[in-house]
N, C-alpha and C positions, 0 to 999 in steps of 0.2 A: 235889422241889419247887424252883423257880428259886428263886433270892438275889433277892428284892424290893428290898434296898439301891440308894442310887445314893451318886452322889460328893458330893451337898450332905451328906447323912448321916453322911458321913466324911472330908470334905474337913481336920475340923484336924486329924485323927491321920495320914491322908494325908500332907500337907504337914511337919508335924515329921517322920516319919519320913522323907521325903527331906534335911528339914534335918539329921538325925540320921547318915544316911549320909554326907551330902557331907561333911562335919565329921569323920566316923572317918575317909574316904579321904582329905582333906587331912591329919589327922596322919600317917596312913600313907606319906603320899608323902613327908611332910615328912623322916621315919625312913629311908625306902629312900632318899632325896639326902646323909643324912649328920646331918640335926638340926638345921646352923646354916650361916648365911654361910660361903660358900663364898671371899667374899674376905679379908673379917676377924674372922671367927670369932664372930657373933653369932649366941647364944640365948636370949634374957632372955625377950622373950615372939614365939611364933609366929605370931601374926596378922601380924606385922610379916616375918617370912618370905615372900619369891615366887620363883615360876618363870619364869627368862629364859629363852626359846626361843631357839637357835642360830639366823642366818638365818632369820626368820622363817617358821621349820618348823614351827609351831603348827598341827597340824590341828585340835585343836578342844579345847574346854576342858570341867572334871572335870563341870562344870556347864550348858555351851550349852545352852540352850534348853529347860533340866530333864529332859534326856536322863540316863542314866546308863550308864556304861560299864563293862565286867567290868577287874578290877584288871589283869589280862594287856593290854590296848589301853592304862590307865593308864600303866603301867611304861615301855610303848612309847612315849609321849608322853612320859613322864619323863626316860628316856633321852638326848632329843636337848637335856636341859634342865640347868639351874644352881641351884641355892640358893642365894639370896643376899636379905641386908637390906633394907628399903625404900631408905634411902640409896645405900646401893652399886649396887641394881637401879637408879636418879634416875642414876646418873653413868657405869653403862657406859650406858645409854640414850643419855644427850648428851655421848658420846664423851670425859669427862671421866677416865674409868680404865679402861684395856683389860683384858679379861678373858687370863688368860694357854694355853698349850694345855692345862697338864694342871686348869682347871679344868674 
C-alpha cells in the first residue's frame, strides 16, 4: 500500500529536522576548525563563530538553498576555511588585520 502522507502533514517535523541537522553539522565543523577564533582565541559562545573562505573559494554553503551536503564535501569546504570571531571575521573583511599563513 502507497504512503498516502504528503509534506503539509509533515512539514514541522520535516523542517526541525533539517533545523536539527544544520545545527549538529555547524557544531561539528566548528570542532574539526579547532573550537575557537583562529585569530584570538575566542569561545565564549558559538553562534558568534564563522567561516572565512580563502579567495573567495566558497563553493557553497552548509545550508544553500536547503540543500544538504554529506560531511566529506563539508570538510572539503572546510578546508579552504578559518574560524574566527564575528569581530576578527568584521576586520580581516576590511583589510583591518591580515590573516597570517599558518592560520
Amino acid at each position: 500500500m502507497k504512503d498516502q502522507r504528503k509534506y503539509a502533514d509533515r512539514s514541522k517535523y520535516l523542517k526541525a529536522a533539517v533545523v536539527k541537522r544544520r545545527k549538529a553539522v555547524r557544531q561539528k565543523a566548528i570542532k574539526y576548525k579547532g573550537g575557537k577564533c583562529q585569530l584570538c582565541g575566542y569561545k565564549k559562545c558559538l553562534e558568534a563563530l564563522e567561516f572565512h573562505h580563502f579567495l573567495n573559494e566558497k563553493s557553497f554553503g552548509i545550508s544553500q538553498k536547503g540543500y544538504t551536503r554529506s560531511w566529506e564535501k563539508v570538510k572539503k569546504g572546510l578546508d579552504r576555511c578559518v574560524l574566527l570571531c564575528a569581530n576578527c571575521h568584521r576586520e580581516v573583511e576590511n583589510g583591518v588585520t591580515q590573516l597570517s599563513s599558518k592560520s
